[in-house]
C-alpha positions as CSV (number, residue, x, y, z in Angstrom):
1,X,-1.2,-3.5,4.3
2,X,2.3,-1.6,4.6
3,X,2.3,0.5,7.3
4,X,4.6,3.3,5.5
5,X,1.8,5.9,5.0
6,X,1.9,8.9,2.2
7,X,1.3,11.0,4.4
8,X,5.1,10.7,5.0
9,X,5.7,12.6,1.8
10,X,3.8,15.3,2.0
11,X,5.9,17.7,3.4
12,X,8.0,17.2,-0.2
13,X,5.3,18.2,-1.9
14,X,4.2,21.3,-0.2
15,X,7.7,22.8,0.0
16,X,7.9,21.9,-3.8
17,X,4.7,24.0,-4.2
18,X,5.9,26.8,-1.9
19,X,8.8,27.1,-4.0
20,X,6.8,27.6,-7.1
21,X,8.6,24.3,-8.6
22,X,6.8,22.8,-11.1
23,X,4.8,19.3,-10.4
24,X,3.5,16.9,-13.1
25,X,0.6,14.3,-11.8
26,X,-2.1,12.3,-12.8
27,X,-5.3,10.5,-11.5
28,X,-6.3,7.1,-10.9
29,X,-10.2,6.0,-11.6
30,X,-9.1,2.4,-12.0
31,X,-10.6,0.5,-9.1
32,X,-7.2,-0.9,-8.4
33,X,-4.3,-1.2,-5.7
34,X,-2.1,-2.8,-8.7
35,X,-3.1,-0.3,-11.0
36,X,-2.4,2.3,-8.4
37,X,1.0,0.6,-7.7
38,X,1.8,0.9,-11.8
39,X,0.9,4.3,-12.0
40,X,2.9,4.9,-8.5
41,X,6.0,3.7,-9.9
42,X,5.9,5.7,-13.4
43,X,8.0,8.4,-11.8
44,X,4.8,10.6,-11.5
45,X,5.3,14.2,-8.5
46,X,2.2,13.1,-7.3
47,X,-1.0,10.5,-7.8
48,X,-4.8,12.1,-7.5
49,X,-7.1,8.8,-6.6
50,X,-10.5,9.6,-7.6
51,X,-13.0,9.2,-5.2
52,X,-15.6,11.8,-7.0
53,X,-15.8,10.5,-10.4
54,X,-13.9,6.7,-9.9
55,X,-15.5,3.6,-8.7
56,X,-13.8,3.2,-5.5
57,X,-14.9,2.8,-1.9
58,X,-13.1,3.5,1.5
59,X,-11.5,-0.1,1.7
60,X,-9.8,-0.2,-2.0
61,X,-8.9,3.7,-1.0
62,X,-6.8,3.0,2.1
63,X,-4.9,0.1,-0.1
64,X,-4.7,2.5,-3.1
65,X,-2.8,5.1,-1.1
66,X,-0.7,2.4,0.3
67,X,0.4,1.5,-2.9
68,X,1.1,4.8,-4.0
69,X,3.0,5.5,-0.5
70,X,4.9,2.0,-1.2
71,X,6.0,3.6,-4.6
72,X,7.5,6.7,-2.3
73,X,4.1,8.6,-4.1
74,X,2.7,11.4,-2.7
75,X,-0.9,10.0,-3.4
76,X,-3.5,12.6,-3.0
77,X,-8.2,12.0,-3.3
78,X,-10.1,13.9,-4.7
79,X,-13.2,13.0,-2.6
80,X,-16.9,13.4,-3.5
81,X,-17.7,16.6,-1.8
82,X,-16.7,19.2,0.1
83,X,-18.0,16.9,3.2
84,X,-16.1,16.4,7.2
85,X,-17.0,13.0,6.7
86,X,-15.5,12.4,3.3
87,X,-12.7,14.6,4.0
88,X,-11.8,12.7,7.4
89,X,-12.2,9.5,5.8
90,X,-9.5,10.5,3.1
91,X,-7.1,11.7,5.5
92,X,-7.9,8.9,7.6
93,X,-7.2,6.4,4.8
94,X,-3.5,7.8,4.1
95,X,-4.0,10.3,1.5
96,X,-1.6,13.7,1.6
97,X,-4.0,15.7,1.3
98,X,-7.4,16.6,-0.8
99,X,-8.9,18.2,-3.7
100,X,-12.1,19.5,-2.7
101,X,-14.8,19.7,-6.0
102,X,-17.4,22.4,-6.2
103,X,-15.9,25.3,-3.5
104,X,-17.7,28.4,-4.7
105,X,-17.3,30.6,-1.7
106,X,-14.6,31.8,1.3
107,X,-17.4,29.7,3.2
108,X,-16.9,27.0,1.3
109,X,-12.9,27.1,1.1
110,X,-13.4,27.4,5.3
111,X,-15.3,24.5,5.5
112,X,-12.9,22.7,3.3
113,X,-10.0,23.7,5.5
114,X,-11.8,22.8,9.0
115,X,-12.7,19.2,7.7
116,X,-8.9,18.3,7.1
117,X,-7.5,19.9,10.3
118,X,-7.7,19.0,13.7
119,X,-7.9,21.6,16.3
120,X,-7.5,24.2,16.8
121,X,-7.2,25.0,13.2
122,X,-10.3,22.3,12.1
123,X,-12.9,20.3,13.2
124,X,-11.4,17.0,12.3
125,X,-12.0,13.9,14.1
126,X,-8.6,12.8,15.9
127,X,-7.9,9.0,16.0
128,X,-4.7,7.0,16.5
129,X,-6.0,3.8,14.9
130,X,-6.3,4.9,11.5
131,X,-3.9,3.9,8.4
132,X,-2.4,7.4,8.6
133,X,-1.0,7.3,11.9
134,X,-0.1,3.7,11.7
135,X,3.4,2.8,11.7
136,X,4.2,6.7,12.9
137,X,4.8,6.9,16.6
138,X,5.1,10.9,16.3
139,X,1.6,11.5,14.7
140,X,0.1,14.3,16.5
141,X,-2.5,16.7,15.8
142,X,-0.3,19.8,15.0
143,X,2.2,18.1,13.3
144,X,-0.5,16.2,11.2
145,X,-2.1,19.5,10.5
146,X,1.1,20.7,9.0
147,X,1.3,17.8,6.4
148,X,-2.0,17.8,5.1
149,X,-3.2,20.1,2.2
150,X,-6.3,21.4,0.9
151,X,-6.8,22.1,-2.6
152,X,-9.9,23.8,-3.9
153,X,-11.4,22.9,-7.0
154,X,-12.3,26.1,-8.5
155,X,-14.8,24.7,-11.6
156,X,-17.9,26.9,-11.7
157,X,-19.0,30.8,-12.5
158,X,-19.9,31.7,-8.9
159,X,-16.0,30.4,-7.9
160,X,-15.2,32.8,-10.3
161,X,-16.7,35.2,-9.1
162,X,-15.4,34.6,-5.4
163,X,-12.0,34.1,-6.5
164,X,-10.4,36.6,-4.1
165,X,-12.3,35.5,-1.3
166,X,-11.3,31.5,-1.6
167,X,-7.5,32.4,-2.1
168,X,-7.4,34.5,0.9
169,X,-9.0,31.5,3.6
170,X,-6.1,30.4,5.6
171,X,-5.0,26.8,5.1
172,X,-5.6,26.7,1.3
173,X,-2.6,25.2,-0.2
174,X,-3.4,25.0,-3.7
175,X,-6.3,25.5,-6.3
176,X,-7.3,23.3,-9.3
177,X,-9.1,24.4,-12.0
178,X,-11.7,21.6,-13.8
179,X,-12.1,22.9,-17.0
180,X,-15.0,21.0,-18.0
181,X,-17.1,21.8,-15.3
182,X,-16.1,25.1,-15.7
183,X,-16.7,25.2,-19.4
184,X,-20.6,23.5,-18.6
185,X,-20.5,26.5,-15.5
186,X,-20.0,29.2,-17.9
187,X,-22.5,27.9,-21.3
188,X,-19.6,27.0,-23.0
189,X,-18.8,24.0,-25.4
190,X,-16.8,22.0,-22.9
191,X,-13.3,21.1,-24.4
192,X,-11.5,20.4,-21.5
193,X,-8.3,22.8,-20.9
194,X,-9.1,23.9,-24.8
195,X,-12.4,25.2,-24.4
196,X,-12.9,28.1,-26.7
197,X,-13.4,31.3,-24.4
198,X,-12.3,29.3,-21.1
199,X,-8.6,30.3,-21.8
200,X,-8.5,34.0,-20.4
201,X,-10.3,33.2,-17.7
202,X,-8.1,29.9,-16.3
203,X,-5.0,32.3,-16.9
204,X,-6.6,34.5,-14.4
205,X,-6.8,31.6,-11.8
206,X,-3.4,31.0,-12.1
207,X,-2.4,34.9,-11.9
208,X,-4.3,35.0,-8.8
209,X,-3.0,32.1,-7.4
210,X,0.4,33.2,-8.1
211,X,-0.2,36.8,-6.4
212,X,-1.5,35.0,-3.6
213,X,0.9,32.1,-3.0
214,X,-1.3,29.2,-3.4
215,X,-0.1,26.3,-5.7
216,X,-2.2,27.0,-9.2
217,X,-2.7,23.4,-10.4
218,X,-5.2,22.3,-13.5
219,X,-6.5,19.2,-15.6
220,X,-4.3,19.1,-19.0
221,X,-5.2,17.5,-21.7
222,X,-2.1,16.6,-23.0
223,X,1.6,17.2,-22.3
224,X,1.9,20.2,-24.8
225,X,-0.9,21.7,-23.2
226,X,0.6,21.4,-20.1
227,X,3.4,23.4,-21.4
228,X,1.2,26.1,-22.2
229,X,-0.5,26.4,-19.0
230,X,3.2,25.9,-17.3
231,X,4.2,29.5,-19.0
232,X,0.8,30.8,-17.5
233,X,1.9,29.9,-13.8
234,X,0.1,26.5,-12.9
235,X,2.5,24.3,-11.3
236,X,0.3,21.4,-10.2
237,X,-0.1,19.9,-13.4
238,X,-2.7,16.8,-14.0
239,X,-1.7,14.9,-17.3
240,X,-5.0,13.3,-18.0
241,X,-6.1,10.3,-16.0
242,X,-5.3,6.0,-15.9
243,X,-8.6,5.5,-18.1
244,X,-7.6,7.5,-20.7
245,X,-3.5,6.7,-20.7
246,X,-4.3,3.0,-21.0
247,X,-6.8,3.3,-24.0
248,X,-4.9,5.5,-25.7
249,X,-1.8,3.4,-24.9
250,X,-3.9,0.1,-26.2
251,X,-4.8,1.6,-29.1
252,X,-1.6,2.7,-30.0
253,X,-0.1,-1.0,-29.4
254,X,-3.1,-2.4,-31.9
255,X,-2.5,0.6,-34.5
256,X,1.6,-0.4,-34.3
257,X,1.2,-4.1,-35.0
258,X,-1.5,-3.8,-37.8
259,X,0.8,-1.3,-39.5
260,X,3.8,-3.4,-39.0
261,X,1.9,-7.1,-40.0
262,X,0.8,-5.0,-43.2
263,X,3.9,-4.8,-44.5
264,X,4.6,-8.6,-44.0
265,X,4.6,-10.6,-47.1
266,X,4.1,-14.1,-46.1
267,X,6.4,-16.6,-47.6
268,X,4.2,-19.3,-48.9
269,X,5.0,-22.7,-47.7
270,X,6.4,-25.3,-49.5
C-alpha cells in the first residue's frame, strides 16, 4: 500500500469550499482499488467511496483511498451511519473526510462532528498506526482535526425541518442533499435531483447553506442538471456514480458500433 494518504489533500479542498469555488465529484460503488484508481485519474475535484450503499468492506476501503490519494484525489466515504465506529474507521482508513447519511437533528450533526475529531473538539479514537498517519511524521491530533471534514447528508422531512439547527453545529463543513431519499421522506415520486415538488425545497438547502457558510453539495443527475443546481448555490457537485457512468458508457459503445456496422455493405467474396 502507498503510504501517501488523502488526507494530504484535504486542506485543497476545504479552502476550495471556503472560497465558495465550485467542485465537481463523483462516487465509487465498484468494489475496486483499480476501478477506484480509473475514476481517481479522470481529473475528478473529489471521489466519494460508498460505504452506505456499495459492496465494500474496511480492507478494500483503506486500498480504495490509496488509490484515489495515489491519483493526487481527494477521496472522501460516505459511511453507513452516523456511527464513532464507522466514522473512525473511515478516517482511520485515509479518507478526507465523511458524508454522514440520515442527520436529522443539531444532535445528530454533534454527534457527526464528535466521531471525526479528536479532542478536545471529538471523541475520536487517536492512533498512530493507522493508514492515515502513515508515511506523515507530523500527524497530530489538532492538526488532523483541521483536515478532516464532516458533511451532513440532509435527506429526510425532519432534516428539513431542523435545518437551522444542523447548519449552525460547529465543525460542519458541508451539507449534501440525497434527493431520493428526500423525495421517499417527503411522499413524493422519487426522481432524483428532478423530483417534481423537491426543487424549491433543495434550493432552500443550498440558500441556507450559503447564508451560513457551509459548502452546499448535492447528487446530480446529470451534468446539465448540475448546472442548474450550480446557479442555485451548490458547489459540491456529485455527477452520478461509477455504476451508472460505465453502463451508460457500455451502452453507448454497443449503440455506436451497431449504428456504424449497419451502414456496412459487405463486399461479397469472390
Amino acid at each position: 500500500m502507498a503510504d501517501t494518504q488523502a488526507n494530504s489533500t484535504a486542506p485543497g479542498l476545504r479552502q476550495r469550499w471556503a472560497s465558495g469555488a465550485t467542485t465537481v465529484g463523483t462516487f465509487c460503488m465498484i468494489p475496486s482499488t483499480i476501478s477506484a484508481g480509473i475514476v481517481g485519474r479522470a481529473g475528478f475535484d473529489w471521489v466519494c467511496v460508498d460505504v452506505q450503499h456499495g459492496v465494500i468492506g474496511r480492507e478494500l476501503l483503506v486500498n480504495m483511498l490509496a488509490a484515489l490519494a495515489a491519483a493526487a484525489t481527494p477521496g472522501l466515504v460516505r459511511v453507513a451511519k452516523n456511527d464513532p465506529k464507522d466514522i473512525g474507521e473511515a478516517l482511520d482508513a485515509g479518507a478526507v473526510g465523511v458524508i454522514v447519511p440520515m442527520v436529522n437533528s443539531a444532535a445528530d450533526a454533534r454527534a457527526a462532528v464528535s466521531a471525526a475529531r479528536y479532542a478536545p473538539q471529538g471523541m475520536r479514537s487517536w492512533a498512530r498506526s493507522t493508514p492515515a498517519a502513515l508515511g506523515q511524521p507530523d500527524y497530530a491530533p489538532q492538526s488532523a482535526n483541521d483536515r478532516v471534514l464532516v458533511v451532513v447528508q440532509i435527506e429526510t422531512k425532519e432534516a428539513i425541518q431542523n435545518l437551522d439547527g444542523i447548519l449552525s453545529v460547529t465543525g460542519i463543513d458541508g451539507a449534501f442533499v440525497g434527493p431520493g431519499d428526500l423525495a421517499v421522506s417527503l411522499s413524493l415520486d422519487a426522481k432524483g435531483d428532478q423530483t417534481p415538488g423537491l426543487l424549491g425545497t433543495i434550493a432552500e438547502v443550498a440558500a441556507a447553506c450559503v447564508d451560513r457558510g457551509v459548502a452546499a453539495g448535492i447528487a446530480c443527475s446529470s451534468p446539465e442538471a448540475a448546472a442548474e443546481w450550480q446557479r442555485h448555490g451548490f458547489i459540491a457537485l456529485s455527477i452520478q456514480h461509477d455504476i451508472a457512468i460505465l453502463t451508460r458508457a457500455m451502452v453507448g459503445t454497443r449503440d455506436a458500433a451497431v449504428t456504424a456496422l449497419a451502414t456496412v455493405s459487405v463486399v461479397p467474396s469472390a
